[in-house]
N, C-alpha and C positions, 0 to 999 in steps of 0.2 A: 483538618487536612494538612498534610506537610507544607513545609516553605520549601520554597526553591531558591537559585543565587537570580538575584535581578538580572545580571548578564544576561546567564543561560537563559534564563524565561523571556530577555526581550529578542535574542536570536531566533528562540524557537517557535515562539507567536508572533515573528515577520507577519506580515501578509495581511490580506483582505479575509475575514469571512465573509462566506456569501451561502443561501439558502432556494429553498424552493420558491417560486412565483416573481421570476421573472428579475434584472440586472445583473450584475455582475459574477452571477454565481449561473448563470444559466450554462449546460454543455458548447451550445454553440458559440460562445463567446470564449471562455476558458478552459476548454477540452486541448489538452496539450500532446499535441504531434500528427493528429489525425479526424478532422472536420467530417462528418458524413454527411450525409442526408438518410434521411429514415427510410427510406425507399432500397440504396445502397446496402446498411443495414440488415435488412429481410428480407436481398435477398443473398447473406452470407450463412454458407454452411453452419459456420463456428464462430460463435462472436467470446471475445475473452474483454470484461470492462475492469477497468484498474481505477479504482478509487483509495481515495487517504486524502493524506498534508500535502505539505512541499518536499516531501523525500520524493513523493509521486508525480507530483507535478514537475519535478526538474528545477526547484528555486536556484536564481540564476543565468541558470543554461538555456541553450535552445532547444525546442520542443526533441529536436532530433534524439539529442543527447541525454535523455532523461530514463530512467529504469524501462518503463513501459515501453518507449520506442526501438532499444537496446534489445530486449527482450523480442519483440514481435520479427527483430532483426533474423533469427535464428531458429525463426518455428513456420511453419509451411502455408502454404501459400492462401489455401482455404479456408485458412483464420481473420478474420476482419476486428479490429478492437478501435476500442474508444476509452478515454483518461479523464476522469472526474477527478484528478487531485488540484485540493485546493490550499496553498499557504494558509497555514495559520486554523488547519480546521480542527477540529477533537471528534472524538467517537461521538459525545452529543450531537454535534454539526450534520456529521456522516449519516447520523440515524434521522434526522430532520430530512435531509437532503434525500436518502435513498429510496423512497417511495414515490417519487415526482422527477428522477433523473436515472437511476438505473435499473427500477423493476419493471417500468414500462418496454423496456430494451429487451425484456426476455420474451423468447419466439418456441413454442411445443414444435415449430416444423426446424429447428433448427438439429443438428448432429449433437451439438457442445454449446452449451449457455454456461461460461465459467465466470466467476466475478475473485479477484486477487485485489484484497483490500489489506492496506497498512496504514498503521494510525498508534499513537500513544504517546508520541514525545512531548505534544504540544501540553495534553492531556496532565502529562506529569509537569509538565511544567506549571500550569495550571493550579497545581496544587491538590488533584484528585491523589486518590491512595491505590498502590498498586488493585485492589482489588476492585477498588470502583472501576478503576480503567479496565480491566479483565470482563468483569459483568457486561459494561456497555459494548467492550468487542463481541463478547457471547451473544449478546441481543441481535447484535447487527448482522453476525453468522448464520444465525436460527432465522431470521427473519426471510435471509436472501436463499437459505436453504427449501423452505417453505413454499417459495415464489416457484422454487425450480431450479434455482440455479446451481453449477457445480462450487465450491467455497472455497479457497487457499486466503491462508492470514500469512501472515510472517514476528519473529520476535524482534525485539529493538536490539540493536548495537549499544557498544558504549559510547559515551561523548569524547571527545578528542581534545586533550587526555581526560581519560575513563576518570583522574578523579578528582575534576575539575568541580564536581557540587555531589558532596556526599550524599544528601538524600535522596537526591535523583538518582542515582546509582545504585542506592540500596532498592527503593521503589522498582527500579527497572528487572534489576532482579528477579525479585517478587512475580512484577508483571509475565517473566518469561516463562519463571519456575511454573506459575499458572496455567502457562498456554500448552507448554509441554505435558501436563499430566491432564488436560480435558480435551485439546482440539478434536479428539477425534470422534467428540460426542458433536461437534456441529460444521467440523469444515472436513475435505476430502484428503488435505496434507499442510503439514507444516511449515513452513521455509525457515529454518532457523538458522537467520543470517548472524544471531548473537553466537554461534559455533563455527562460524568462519575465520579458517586461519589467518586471513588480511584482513578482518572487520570486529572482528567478534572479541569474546571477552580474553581469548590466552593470545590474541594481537600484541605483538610488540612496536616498539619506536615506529618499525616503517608503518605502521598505519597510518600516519599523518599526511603521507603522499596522496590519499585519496579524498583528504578534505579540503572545503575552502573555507570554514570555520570551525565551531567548535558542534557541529550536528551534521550539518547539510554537504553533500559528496559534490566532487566534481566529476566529469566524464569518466574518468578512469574506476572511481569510488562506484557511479552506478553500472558501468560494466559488471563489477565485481556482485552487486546485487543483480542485476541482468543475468548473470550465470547462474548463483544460485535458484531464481526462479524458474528458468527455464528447464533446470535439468527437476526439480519439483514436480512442474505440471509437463513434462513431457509424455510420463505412462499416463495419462489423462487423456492427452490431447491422441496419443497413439491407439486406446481406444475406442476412440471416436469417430477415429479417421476413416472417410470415404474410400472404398475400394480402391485400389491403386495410388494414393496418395498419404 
């Protein structure tokens, strides 16, 4: 497996892992921006669960401020969600973790069971190869596809500056070119944030206004992924939608 720069690898594996069966990894304890009860829950129309790393979780910032809560900002009202991103986790983590925290979440009386999972930086950081990271986000699409649920992934941005650790960058690549020519065999849509004029690969200088290091966005940075996704699963969620809403 490739090296990474020690930097970037200790940036991007910040954080606690945490797993299924209880501490620190449990939803109720690190579910960032929106606490439920299961009761709450079942009885919402639409439930949309955002799972990944710390790009999901909001590393940093306050719950408010983070992709997921930015996003739900902007989508109707009949939607209920809940945030499984955890600092520091990988696709393996994701795939541990999701059968004990977000396929019990899925409801047949609901309109829209959507699950919006991102995940990979830590992954390459890690030293996995662009394809091993690809396989494991495919596992984890197929699996939650399976369950029921509707599936959005998204591709990885570059790092700030894009060519701050060569291998990563080339790996990253790899990882995206991959998603773009199979997603559609296991998720419902793309978000390809790596084709965004302020994030993505033809980003110039001003991209740095939307980081606070050399990975992780600040407020404004996940605005800019907050819009991407939202206008994604928008024909999604408008399909779904209850009569008059």
């Amino acid at each position: 497996m490739p090296a990474i720069g020690a930097a970037t690898g200790a940036l991007l594996l910040a954080g606690l892992l945490a797993g299924c069966g209880g501490g620190p990894g449990q939803a109720t304890e690190l579910s960032t921006g929106w606490p439920r009860s299961a009761s709450a829950l079942s009885r919402a129309e639409g439930l949309i669960v955002f799972d990944g790393d710390s790009l999901t979780e909001g590393y940093m910032l306050a719950p408010s401020r983070s992709y997921p809560a930015q996003t739900m900002a902007v989508l109707p009202g009949w939607l209920a969600s809940e945030n499984f991103g955890i600092s520091g986790q990988t696709w393996p983590d994701l795939l541990t973790d999701v059968t004990c925290e977000v396929d019990p979440l899925y409801s047949a009386e609901r309109r829209l069971n959507l699950v919006v999972v991102w995940a990979g930086a830590n992954d390459l950081a890690a030293g996995y190869s662009a394809r091993e990271v690809y396989e494991n986000a495919r596992r984890y699409c197929e699996g939650r596809k399976r369950r029921g649920f509707t599936v959005v992934t998204l591709t990885m941005y570059p790092l700030q500056p894009r060519d701050l650790d060569a291998v990563y960058e080339a790996q990253r690549r790899v990882y995206n070119a991959l998603l773009r020519e199979h997603w559609r065999e296991f998720a419902e849509a793309l978000v390809d944030v790596s084709a965004d004029e302020r994030l993505g690969d033809a980003s110039g200088a001003q991209r740095a206004q939307y980081f606070i290091d050399v990975v992780h966005l600040n407020e404004k940075g996940y605005g800019v992924i907050a819009d991407c996704v939202a206008d994604a699963i928008r024909p999604i969620i408008e399909r779904a939608a209850p009569a008059g809403k």
